[in-house]
Phi, psi and omega in degrees: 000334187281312172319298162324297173271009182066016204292174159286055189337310201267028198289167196221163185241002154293158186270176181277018165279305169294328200188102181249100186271352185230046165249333164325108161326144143298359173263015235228318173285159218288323195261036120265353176290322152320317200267313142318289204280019175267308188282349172300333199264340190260340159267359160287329182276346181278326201274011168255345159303344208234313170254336179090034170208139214259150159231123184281139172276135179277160155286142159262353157283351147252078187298336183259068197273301181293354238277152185267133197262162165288148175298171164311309199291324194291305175288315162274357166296314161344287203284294181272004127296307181315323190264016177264333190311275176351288202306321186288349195278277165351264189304339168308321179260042158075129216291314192286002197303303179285345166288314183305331190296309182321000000 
């Protein structure tokens, strides 16, 4: 149907100065990007074939991936300090505080 008609498959409602969709690497599209990461995926599965080893990648969007976390227990002791704090803030201005505030 895009042929038939002639349509623009990739049009933009930008001028072509801001964004020229048929200015585009062909590398740049969704089926060759597809078609990279198919051939990435069949050299990794020959190279766990051939060597029997897997490989790990560190991330870089979680660089503190080992980084050590608080424990549960550790984390909710925090938290109910934090709302004993609160609570104490609270009860400090007085029973009338919230009436008065309406």
């Amino acid at each position: 149907m895009i042929e038939h008609y002639d349509i623009q498959q990739y049009g933009t409602c930008f001028a072509p100065e801001v964004l020229d969709p048929s200015a585009l690497h062909p590398d740049d599209y969704l089926e060759a990007q597809r078609a990279a990461a198919a051939a990435e995926e069949q050299r990794r599965a020959a190279q766990r074939q051939a060597t029997g080893r897997i490989d790990f990648v560190k991330s870089a969007s979680q660089p503190n991936l080992g980084a050590s976390r608080p424990s549960t227990e550790e984390a909710l002791a925090a938290a109910q300090a934090r709302a004993a704090a609160v609570a104490a803030r609270v009860a400090a201005m007085g029973p009338g505080y919230a009436a008065a505030r309406r």
